[in-house]
Each structure stands twice: as C-alpha cells, then as structure tokens.
N, C-alpha and C positions, 0 to 999 in steps of 0.2 A: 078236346081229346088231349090236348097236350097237358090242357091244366090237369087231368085226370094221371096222366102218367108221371108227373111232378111231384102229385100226392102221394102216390103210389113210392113213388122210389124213394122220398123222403119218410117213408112208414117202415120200408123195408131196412133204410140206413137204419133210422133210429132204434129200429128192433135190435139190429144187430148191436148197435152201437153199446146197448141197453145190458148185451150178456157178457160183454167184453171189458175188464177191468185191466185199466193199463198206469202202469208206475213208472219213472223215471229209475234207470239203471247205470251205477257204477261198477266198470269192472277193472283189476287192472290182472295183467299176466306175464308169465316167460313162456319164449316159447322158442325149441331148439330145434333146427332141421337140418341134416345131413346128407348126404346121396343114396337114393334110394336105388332098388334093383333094379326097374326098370330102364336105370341107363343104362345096365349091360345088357338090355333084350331090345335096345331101337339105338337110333341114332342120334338122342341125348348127350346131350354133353353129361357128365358128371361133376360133382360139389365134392372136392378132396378133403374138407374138413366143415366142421360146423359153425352155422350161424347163430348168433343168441339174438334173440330179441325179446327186447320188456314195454310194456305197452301201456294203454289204457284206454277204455272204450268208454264210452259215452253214450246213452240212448234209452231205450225203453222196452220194455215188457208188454205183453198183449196176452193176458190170461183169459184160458178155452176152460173148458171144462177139464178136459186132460190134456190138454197141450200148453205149451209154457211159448209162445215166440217172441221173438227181441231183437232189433235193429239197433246195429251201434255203428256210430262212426269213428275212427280209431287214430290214435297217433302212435306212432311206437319207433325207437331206436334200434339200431342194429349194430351187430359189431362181429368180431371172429373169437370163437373162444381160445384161437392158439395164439393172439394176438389183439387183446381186448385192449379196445379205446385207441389205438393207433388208427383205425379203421371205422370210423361213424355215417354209419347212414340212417337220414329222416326221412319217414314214410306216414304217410297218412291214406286211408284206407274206408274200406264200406264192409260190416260183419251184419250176418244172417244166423242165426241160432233157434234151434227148434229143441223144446225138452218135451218127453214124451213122457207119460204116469206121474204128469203133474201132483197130483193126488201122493203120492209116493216120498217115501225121504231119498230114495235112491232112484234117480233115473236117465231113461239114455240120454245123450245128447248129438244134434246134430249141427254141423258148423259150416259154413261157408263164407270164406274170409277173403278178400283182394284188396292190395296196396300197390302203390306207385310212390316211387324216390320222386321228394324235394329238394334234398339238398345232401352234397355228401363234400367229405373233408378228403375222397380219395382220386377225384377226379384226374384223368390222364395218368396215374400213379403205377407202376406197376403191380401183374396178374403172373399169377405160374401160366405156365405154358398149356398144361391140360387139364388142370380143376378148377384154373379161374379165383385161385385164392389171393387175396390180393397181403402185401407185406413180403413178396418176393424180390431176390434179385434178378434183374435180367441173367441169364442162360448166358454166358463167354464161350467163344470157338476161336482156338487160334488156330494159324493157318501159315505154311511160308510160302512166299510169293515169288521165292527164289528157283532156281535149276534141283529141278525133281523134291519140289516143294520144300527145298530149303531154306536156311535164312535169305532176306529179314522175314522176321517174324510178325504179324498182324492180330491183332485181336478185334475180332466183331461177336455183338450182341444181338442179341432178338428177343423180344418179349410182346406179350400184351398188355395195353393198357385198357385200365377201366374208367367207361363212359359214365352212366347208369342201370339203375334198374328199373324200366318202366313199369313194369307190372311183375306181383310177386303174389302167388294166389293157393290158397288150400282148400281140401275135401275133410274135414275131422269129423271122427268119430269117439263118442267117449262115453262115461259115466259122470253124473252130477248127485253133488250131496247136499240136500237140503240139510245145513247145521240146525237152523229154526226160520221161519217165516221172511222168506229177504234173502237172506245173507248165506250162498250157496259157493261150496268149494269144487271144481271140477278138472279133471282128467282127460285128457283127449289124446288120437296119433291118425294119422292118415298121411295121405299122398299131395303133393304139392307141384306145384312147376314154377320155377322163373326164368323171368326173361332178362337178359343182361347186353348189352350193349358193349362192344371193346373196340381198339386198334389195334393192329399191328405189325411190330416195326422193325426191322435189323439195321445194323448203323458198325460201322468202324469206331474205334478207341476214340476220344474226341470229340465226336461229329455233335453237333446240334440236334437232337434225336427230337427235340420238339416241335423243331421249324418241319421236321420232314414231316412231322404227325398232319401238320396243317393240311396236305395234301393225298391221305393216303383215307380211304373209304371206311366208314363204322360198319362193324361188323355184329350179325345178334345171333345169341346162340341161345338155346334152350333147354335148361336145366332143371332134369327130375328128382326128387328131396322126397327123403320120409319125413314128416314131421312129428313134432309132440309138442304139448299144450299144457300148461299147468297154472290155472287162474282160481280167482275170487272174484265176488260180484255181491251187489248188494240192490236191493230194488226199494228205493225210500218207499214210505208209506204215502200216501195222496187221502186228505180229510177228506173229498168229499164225493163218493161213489167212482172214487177211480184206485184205490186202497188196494194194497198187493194180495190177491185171493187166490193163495197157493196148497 
C-alpha cells in the first residue's frame, strides 16, 4: 500500500512538475513609503517623512498558464529622503509576487514583501519625538530652579533613540509591463506597517545620556506607511524545459 501511494504522489509531482516552467529571476527596485492614513484612524504611530529604499531580489519564476509567481529573497538599503546617507539601514528580506493575465503584455500584479534590519549606522542615535524620524536634535526645556522659577537656569533634553527595525512588511498592488519575453517593468502602491524598536531619555545639559540609556527599557511602536514600488526584473532563459514561457 504504501509502495502504491509513492507511485502515486511521485505521478502527481511529476505531472505537475511537467506544466510548470520555472526561470531564475533578477529584480532590482526603489521603493518609497510615507505615513499612511490609517495612523490617524488607530493608534499607530506615524512616519513624519519618507523612506527610500533600493534593493534587489533574487529568485525565481514559476509559470501557470495564466499566472506568473516568483519567490525572491531580497537585500536592500534604506535611508531618509530629507536626509540621505546620514541614515543607512541593511535589510534582508523574503518577496511573494503573483502576476495575473500572464498571457498579456499588461498585467496585475500582486506583492507581498517582509524584511528585518541587519545592520544599521544609526544605532542609539537620535529620533524626533513623534514621527520617529531619525537626524533629529534632542527637543531643549529650559527651566529655573530658582524662587518662582527663576534663575539659575537649567537646560534638560529628552529624546528617542533608535534601536532597530525588526520587521518592515508590505501588501502591493500594481500593474506589470511585459517590455518583451523576461524583462518586465512594474508599478506598484499599497499599505505597509513597521515595527521599530526605540528608547527614551531626558537628562540635564552634560549628563552622560548614554550610561542612563543602559538602564532604561526598549520600547516598540508600530508604524502605518503607504508605500509605492517601482522595479525591473528580468527572468534568464533556462535551455532545457525550464525556459521562461510567458
């Protein structure tokens, strides 16, 4: 019985196997997300300005009859566009992609993308206080210490800093343009959320604001992003019954 269901399932793979022609897939892209509206309808934090990020995906094609899917695994840089390259974060990632009217030179496309920070140049750095954008100066209060808040004078700080971003994931929806056989241009915009990791601190003029960091709790908030996608991708040919059949 069992030899019999061995048979079987190794008839059904190689059936399937048989309709499915699958190519190795270069992509690279930009891709910009901003705060989207649903952090003024929950209790999302908001993204006060925009992330750029440039990428490149790795992986493969799995051509249907009409369906186009592709599994990439991804690396990509990040930065701020009001303050590019002071601000680097490496992300590596897992992309899900479905094109639909395969057969078509124009067709939908559907995206599902998540990454997790490696490595970032902004660690402990200062964040704005309520968009989490980071290239900020801590926030100054002065204050007098003196009879009916007169002199002397004090100045204290408060800010957040930035940990990482463990996970950073989107929903895209778009259009894809087969230019010819392979080598497709695409559009995309959907809904996003990240998660971001911070501290934070207030301190007197002076103080050692780093030794206090050592002791004070990471905190995570979660941030809603419209995003948008603008890539190329190209799908090598494969000699031998695995050839891009689009």
């Amino acid at each position: 019985m069992r030899k019999i269901f061995l048979i079987l399932l190794l008839f059904i793979f190689t059936n399937i196997y048989s309709q499915i022609n699958i190519s190795p897939v270069v992509s690279l892209y930009e891709h910009n997300f901003r705060s989207s509206i649903f952090s003024e309808l929950c209790d999302c934090a908001y993204v006060g300005d925009g992330f750029l990020n440039l990428g490149i995906r790795l992986g493969a094609s799995y051509n249907l009859d009409k369906v186009q899917l592709s599994t990439f695994g991804t690396y990509q840089i990040e930065t701020i566009t009001s303050n590019a390259f002071q601000y680097n974060n490496h992300m590596l990632g897992l992309s899900v992609q479905s094109r639909f009217f395969n057969q078509r030179k124009f067709g939908l496309l559907i995206s599902i993308n998540g990454y997790g920070n490696i490595k970032t140049n902004y660690f402990l750095e200062f964040l704005d206080l309520d968009s989490y954008i980071a290239g900020h100066k801590p926030t100054p209060y002065i204050y007098g210490v003196g009879s009916h808040g007169g002199p002397p004078y004090i100045t204290r700080y408060y800010s957040n800093f930035y940990i990482n971003a463990p996970f950073v994931g989107n929903l895209l929806f778009g259009v894809d343009y087969k230019v010819f056989d392979g080598f497709h241009i695409n559009l995309s915009a959907g809904f996003g959320m990240r998660i971001m990791k911070t501290k934070y601190a207030e301190w007197n003029k002076g103080d050692d604001y780093y030794k206090k960091l050592e002791t004070i709790p990471v905190r995570t908030h979660y941030l809603s992003t419209m995003d948008f996608e603008l890539g190329v991708s190209y799908a090598i040919p494969m000699k031998s019954g695995g050839g891009s059949k689009e």
